[in-house]
Structures are given as structure tokens and as C-alpha cells.
DSSP file (Angstrom, degrees, kcal/mol; ACC not computed):
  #  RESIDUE AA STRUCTURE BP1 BP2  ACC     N-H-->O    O-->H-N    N-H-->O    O-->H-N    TCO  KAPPA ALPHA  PHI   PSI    X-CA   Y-CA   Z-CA
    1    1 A X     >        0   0    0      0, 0.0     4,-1.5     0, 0.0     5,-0.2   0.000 360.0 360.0 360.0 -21.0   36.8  -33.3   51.3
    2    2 A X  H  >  +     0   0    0      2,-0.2     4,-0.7     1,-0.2    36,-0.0   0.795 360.0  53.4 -74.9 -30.5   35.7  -32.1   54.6
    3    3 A X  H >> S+     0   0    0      2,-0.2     4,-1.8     1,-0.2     3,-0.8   0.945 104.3  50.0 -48.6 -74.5   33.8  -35.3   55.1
    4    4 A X  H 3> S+     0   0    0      1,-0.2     4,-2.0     2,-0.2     5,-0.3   0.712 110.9  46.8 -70.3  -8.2   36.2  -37.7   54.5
    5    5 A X  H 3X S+     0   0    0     -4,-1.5     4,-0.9     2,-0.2    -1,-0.2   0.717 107.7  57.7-103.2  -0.1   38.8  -36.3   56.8
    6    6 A X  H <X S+     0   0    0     -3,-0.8     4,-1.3    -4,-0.7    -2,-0.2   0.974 112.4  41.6 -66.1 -61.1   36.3  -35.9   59.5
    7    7 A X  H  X S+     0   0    0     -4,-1.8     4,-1.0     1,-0.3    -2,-0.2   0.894 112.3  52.1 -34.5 -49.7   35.7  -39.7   59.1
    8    8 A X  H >X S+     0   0    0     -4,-2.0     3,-1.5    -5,-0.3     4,-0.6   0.988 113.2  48.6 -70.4 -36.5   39.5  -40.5   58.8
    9    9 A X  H >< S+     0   0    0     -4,-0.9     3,-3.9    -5,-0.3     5,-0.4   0.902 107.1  56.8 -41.5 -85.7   39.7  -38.4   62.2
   10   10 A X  H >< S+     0   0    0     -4,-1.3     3,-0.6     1,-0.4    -1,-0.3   0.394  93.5  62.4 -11.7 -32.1   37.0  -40.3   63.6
   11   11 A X  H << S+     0   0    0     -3,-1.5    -1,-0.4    -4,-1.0    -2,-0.2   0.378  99.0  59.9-111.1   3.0   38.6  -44.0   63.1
   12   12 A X  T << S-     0   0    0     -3,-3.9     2,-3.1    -4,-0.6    -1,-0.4  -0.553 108.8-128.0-111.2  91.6   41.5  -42.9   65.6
   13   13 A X    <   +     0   0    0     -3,-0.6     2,-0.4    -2,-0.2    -3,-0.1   0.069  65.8 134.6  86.8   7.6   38.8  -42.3   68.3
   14   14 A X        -     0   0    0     -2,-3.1     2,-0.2    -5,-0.4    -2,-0.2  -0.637  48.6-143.1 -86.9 130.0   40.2  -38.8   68.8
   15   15 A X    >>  -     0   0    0     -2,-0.4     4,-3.0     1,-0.1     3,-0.8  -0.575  47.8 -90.5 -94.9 161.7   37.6  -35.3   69.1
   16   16 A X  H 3> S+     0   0    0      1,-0.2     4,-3.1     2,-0.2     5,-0.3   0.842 121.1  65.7 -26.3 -64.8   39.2  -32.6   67.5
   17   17 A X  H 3> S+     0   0    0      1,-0.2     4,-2.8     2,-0.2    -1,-0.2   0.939 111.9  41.6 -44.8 -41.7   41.2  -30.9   70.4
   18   18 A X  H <> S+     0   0    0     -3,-0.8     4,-1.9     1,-0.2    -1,-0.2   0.879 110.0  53.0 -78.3 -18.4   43.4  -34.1   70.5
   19   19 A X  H >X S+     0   0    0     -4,-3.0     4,-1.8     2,-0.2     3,-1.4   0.934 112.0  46.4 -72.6 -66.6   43.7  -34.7   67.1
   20   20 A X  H >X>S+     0   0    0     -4,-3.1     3,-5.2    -5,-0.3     4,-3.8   0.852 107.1  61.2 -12.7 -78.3   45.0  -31.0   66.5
   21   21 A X  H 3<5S+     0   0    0     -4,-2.8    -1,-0.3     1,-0.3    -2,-0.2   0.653 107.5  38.5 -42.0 -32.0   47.1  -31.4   69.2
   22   22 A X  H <<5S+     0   0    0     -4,-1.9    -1,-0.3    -3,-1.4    -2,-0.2   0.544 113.3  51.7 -98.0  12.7   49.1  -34.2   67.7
   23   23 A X  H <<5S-     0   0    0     -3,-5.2    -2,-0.2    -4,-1.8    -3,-0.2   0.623 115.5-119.6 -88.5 -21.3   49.2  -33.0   64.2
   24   24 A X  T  <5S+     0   0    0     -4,-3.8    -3,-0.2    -5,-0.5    -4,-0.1   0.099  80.2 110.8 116.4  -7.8   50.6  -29.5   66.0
   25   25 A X  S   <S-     0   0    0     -5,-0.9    -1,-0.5    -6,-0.2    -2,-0.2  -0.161  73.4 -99.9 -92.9 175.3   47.8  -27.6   64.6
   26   26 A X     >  -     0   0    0     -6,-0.1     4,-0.8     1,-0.1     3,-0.2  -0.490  30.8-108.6 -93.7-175.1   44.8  -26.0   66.6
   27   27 A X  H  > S+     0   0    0      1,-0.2     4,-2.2     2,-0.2     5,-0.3   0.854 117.0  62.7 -83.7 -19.2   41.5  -27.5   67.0
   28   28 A X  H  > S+     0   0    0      2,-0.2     4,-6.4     3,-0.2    -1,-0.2   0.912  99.6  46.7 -40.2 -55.4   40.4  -24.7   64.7
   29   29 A X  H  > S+     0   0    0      1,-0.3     4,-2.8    -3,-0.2     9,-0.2   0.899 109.5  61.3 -49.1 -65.1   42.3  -25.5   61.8
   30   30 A X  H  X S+     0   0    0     -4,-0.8     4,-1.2     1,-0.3    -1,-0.3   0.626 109.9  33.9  46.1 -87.2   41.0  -28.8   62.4
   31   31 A X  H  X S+     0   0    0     -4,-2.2     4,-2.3     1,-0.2     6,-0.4   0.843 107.0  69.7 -90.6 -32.8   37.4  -28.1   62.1
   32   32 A X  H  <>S+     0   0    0     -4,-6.4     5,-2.0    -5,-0.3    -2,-0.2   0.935 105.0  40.3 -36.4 -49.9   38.0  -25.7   59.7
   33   33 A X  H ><5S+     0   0    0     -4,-2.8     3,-0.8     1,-0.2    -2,-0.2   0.809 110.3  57.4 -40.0 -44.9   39.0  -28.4   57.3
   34   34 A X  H 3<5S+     0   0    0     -4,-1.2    -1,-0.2     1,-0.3   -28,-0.2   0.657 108.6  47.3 -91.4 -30.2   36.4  -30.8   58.3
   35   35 A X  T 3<5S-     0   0    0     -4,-2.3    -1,-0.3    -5,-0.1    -2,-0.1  -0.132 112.6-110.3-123.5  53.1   33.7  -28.2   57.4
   36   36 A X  T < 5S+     0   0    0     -3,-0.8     3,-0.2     2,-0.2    -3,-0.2   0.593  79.7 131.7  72.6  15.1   35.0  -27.2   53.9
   37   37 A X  S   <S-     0   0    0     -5,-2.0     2,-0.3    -6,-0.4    -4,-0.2   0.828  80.1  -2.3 -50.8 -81.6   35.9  -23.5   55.6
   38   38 A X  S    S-     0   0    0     -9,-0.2     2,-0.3    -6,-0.1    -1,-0.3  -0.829  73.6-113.0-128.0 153.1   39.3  -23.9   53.9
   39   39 A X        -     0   0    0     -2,-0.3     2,-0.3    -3,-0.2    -6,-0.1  -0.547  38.6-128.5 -68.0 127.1   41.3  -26.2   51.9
   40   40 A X        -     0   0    0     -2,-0.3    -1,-0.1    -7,-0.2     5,-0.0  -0.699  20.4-111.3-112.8 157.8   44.2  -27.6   53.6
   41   41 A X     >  -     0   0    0     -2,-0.3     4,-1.0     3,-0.1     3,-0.1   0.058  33.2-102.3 -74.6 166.3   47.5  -27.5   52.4
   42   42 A X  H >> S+     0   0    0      1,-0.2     4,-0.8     2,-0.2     3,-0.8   0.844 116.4  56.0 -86.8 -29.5   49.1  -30.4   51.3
   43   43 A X  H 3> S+     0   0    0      1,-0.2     4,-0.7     2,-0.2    -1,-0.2   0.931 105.0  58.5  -3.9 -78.5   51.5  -31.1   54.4
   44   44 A X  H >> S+     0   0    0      2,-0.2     4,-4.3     3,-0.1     3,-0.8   0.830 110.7  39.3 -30.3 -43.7   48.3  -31.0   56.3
   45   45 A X  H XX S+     0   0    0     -4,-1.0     3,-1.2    -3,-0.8     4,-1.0   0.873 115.2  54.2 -52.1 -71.2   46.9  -34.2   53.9
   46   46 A X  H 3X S+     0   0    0     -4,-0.8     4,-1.0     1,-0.3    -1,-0.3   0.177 114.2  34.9-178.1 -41.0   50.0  -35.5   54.1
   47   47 A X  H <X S+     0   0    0     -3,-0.8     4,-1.7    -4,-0.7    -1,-0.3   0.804 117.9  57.0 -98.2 -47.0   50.1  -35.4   58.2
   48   48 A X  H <X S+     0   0    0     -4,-4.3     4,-3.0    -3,-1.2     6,-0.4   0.956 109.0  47.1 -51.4 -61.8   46.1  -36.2   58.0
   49   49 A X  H  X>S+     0   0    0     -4,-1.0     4,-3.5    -5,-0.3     5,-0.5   0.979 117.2  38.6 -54.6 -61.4   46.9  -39.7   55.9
   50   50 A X  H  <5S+     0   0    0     -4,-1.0    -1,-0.2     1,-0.2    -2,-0.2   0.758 112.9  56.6 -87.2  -1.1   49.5  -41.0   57.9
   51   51 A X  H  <5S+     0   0    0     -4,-1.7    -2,-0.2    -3,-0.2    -1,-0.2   0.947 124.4  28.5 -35.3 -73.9   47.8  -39.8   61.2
   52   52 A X  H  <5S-     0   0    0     -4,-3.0    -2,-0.2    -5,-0.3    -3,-0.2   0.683  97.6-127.3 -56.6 -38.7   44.9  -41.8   60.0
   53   53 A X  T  <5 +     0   0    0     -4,-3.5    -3,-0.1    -5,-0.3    -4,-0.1   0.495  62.5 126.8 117.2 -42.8   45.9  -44.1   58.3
   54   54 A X      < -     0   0    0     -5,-0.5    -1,-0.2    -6,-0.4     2,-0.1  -0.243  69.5 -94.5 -73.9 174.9   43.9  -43.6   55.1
   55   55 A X        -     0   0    0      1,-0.1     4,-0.2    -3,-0.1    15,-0.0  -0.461  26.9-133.1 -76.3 172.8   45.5  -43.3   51.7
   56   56 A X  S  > S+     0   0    0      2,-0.1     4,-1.4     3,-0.1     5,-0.3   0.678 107.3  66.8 -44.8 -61.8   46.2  -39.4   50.6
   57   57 A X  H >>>S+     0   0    0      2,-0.2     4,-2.4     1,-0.2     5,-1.1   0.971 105.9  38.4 -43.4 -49.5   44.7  -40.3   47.2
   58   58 A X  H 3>5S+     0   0    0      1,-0.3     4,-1.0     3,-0.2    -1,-0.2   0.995 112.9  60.9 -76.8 -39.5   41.0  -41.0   49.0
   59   59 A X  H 345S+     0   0    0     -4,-0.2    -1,-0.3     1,-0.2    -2,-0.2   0.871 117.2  31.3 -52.7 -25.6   41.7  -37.7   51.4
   60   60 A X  H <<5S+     0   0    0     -4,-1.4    -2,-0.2    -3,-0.9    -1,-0.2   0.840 141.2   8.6-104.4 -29.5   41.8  -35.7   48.5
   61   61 A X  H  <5S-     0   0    0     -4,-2.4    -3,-0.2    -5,-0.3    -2,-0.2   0.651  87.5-123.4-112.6 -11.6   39.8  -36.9   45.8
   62   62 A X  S  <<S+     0   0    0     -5,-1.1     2,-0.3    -4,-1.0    -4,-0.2   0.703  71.2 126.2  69.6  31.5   37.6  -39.9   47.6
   63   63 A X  S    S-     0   0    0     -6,-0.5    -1,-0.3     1,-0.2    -2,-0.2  -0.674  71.9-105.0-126.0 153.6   38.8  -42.2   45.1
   64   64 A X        -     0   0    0     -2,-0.3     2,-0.5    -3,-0.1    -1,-0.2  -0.160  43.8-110.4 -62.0 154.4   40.5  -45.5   45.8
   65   65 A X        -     0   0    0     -8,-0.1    -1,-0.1    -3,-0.1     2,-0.1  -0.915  29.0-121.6 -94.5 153.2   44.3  -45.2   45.1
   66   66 A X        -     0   0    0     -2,-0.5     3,-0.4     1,-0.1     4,-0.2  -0.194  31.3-102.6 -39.4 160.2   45.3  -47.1   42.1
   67   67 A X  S    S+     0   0    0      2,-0.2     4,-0.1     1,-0.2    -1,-0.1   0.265 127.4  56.8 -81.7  -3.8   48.1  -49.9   42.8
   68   68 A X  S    S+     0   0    0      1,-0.1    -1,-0.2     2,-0.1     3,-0.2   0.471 101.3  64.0-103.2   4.4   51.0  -47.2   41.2
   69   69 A X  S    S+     0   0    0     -3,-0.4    -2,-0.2     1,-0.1   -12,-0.1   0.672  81.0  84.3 -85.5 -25.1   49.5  -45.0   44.1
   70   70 A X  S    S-     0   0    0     -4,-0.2     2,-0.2     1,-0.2    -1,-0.1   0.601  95.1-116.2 -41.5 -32.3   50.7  -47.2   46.6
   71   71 A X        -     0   0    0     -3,-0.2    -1,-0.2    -4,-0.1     2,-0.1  -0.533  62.9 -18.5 108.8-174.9   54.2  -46.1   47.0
   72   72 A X        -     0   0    0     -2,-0.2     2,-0.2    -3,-0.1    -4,-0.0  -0.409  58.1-150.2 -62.7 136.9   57.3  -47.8   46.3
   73   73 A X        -     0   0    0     -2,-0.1     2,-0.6     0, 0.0    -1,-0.1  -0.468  24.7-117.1 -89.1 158.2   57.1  -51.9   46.0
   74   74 A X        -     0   0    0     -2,-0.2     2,-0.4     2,-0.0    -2,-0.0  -0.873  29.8-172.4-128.4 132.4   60.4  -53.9   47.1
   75   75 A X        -     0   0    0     -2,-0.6     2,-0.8     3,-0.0     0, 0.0  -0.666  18.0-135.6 -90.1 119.1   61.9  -55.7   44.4
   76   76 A X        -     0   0    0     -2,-0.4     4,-0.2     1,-0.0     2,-0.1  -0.682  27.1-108.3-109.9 136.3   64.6  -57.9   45.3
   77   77 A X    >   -     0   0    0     -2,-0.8     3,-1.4     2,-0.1    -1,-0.0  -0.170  46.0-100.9 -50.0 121.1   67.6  -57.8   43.0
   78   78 A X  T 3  S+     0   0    0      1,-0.3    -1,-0.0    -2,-0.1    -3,-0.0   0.088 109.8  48.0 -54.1 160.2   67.6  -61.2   41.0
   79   79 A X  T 3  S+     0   0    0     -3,-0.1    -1,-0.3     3,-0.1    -2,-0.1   0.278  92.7  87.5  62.9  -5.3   70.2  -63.6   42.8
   80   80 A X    <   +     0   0    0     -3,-1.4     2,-0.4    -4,-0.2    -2,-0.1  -0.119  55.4 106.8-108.0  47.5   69.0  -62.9   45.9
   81   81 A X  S    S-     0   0    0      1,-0.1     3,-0.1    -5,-0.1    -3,-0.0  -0.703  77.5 -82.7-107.4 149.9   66.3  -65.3   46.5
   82   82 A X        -     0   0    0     -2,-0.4     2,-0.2     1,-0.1    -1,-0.1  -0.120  44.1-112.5 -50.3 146.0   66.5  -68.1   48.8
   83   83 A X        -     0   0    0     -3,-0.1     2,-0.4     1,-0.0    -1,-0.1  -0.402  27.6-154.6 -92.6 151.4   68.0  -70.9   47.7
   84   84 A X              0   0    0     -2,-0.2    -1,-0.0     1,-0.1    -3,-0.0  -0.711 360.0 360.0-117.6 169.5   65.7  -73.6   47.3
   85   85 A X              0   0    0     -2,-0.4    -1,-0.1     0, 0.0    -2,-0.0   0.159 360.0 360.0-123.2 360.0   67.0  -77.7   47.5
């Protein structure tokens, strides 16, 4: 895991200290993560993913998400589609 959230780190162009700093954490924690010291807690992913960018699914497991991983779709309630001529 420590891998892929150095990489998702990496793609906002940020070294450790700044990344910390806007996730709230220190740069320890930080590199702790990134070199498999300790597992971080799911907040952390959670802060890590939308930091990033990356899915969650692939921060924890390195796996693609599925399309029901995706989050919520929007549906629009039937009768509300544009009306067409």
C-alpha cells in the first residue's frame, strides 16, 4: 500500500512536508505510510483519495474500482427529461 500512496502523493507535485501539511498530519505520518511502517487508518485513505484524486478502492487494495465502487450515479426521476419536438 505504501507504494501506491507514495505515487498518488507524487501526481499532486507535493514532497511530503506539504502534503502532511494539508492533510493536517505531520510529514512523519506521512512517510510512515508510504514506507509500510504503519497502516493508516481509514480517514487517512479517505483524506489521501480525495487529496489525490485516486479512487480509495486502488489506495487500498491496487485494484481498479468496480463501476458499483464509483459512488452514487444521478438518475433523473422519469418525467423529467427534456422535452423533445
Amino acid at each position: 500500500m505504501g507504494d501506491r500512496l507514495r505515487k498518488a502523493r507524487e501526481l499532486t507535485d507535493l514532497d511530503r512536508e506539504q502534503f502532511a501539511a494539508e492533510l493536517g498530519v505531520s510529514r512523519q505520518t506521512v512517510g510512515n505510510a508510504e514506507l509500510d511502517r504503519v497502516k493508516p487508518r481509514k480517514i487517512m485513505l479517505r483524506a489521501w483519495a480525495l487529496r489525490t484524486g485516486v479512487p480509495l478502492v486502488w489506495l487500498e487494495t491496487g485494484e481498479a474500482p468496480r463501476p458499483s465502487d464509483e459512488g452514487p450515479r444521478v438518475v433523473r426521476h422519469q418525467g423529467l427529461e427534456p422535452r423533445t419536438r
